[in-house]
N, C-alpha and C positions, 0 to 999 in steps of 0.2 A: 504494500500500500504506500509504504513512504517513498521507496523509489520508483515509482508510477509518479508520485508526485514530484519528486526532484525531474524526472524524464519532461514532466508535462511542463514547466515551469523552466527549462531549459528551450524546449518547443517553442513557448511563447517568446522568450527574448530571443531568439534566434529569428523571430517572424518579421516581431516589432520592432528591432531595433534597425538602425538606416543600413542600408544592404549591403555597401561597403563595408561597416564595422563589422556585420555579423559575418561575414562570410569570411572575418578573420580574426575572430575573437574568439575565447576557446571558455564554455562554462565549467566551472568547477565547484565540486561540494565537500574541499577540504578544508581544514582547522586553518584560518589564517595568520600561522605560528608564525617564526621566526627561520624556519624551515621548509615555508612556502616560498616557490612552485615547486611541489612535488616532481620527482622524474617525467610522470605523465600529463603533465600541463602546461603547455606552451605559454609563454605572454602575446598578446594581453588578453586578459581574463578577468571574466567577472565570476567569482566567489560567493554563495550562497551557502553559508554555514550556520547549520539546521543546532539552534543551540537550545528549545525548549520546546518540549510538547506536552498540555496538561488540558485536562477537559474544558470544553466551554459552558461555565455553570449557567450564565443567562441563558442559554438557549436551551437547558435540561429540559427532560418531557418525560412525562408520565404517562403517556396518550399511547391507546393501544389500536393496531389495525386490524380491521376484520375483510380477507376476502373471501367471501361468499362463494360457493361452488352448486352447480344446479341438485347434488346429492344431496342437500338439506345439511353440509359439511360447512366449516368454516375452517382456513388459517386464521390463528391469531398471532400475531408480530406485536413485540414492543417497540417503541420508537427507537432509532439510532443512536447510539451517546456521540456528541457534537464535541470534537477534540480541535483544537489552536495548537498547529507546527508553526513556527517562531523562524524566520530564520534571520539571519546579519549579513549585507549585502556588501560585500568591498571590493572596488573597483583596483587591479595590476595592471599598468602600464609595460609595453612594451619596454626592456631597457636599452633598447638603440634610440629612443628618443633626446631630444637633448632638455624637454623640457619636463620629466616626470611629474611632476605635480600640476602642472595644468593638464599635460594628458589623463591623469587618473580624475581629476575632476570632470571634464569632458565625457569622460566612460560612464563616470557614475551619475552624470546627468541624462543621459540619451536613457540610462537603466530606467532614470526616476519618470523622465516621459514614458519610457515604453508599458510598465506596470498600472503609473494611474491614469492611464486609459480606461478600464477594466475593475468593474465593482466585484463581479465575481469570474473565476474565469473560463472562459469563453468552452463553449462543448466541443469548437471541432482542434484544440489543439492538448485535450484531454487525452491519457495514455495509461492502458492496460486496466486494470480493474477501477480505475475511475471513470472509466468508460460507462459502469453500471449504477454512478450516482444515481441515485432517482431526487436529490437536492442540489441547490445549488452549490458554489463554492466558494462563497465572499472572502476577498481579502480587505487587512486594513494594510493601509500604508502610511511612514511617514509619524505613525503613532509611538507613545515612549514606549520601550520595549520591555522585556523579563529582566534584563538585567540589571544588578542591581547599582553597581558601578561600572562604565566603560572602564575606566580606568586600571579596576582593579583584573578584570576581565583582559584586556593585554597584557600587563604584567604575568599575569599567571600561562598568559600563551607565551610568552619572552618576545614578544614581538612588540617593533614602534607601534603606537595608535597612527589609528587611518579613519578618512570620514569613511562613514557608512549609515548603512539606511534597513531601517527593521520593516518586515513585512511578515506577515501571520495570514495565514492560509486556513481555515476553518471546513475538515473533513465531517461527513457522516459515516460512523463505524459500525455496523451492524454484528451487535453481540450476542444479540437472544435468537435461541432457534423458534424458529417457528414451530407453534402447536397445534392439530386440528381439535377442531371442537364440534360438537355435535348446535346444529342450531333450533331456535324451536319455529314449527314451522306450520305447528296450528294448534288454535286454542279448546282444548273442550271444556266446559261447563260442567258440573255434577250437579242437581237441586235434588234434596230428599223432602219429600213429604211429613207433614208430621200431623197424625191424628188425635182426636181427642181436643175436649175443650177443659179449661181449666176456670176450677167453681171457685 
């Protein structure tokens, strides 16, 4: 599920972003240490590292599905639990350039056009079992993120801080199996008579 979503979300910037940069910018979903680019990632790269996934309580649901079957059968489903993957977006300049920090800003603005475009994202650049959301997929963007300090947060990668930009991706996770149930599918009535008067 999560790398369906990495896949789908690499899809997108690859779409959105202007056709020169994409067709040589290379996406990547590793830790962006002090040890970044890994062997397998070229520059320049944009870095989407997936640093928090926890349920989304406002969206919880108690709300259960019944589909009906002409047997007088029913499934019942409980609703999906709504989970926020978090990720920290940082833009790697190629290093042949002469001006790295305006290229890396450059990168990570064309990233921020291309995302908020898009309230949720789009079904035809959806990948592998996201394929079968039956919900949408809202992102926020641009919002404070999980972390609690950037700061503290590179330090512990050993790497310089770099801007970057939070985006949360809001999944439907389908955890309860579904159960048949029998339905009722018609009412009788019993009335008993009762004789005798009472003096």
């Amino acid at each position: 599920m999560i790398n369906d979503l990495d896949e789908t979300l690499a899809a997108l910037l690859k779409r959105e972003l202007p056709k020169g940069l994409a067709e040589q910018v290379q996406v990547s979903f590793g830790a962006p240490d002090n040890q970044f680019p890994p062997s397998s990632v070229t520059l320049p790269a944009i870095d989407l590292f997936l640093y928090d996934i926890r349920e989304n309580m406002e969206l919880r649901s108690n709300e259960v599905y019944l589909d009906r079957r002409s047997d007088g059968t029913a499934t019942r489903t409980a609703a999906p639990v709504r989970i926020d993957i978090s990720y920290l977006i940082t833009a790697w300049p190629s290093q042949s350039v002469t001006n790295p920090s305006e290229d890396e800003h450059r990168l990570l603005g064309n990233v921020i056009q291309a995302l908020l475009r898009y309230r949720t994202i789009p079904q035809d650049v959806l990948q592998g079992s996201l394929t079968d959301q039956d919900l949408p997929l809202p992102v926020s963007s641009l919002q404070p993120g999980r972390l609690q300090s950037l700061g503290e947060f590179w330090q512990a990668l050993g790497g310089k801080p770099k801007a970057a930009l939070n985006y949360t991706v809001t999944l439907a996770v389908d955890v309860a199996r579904p159960e048949t149930v029998d339905l009722v599918t018609e009412k009788i009535l019993k009335f008993r008579m009762q004789t005798g008067a009472n003096s």
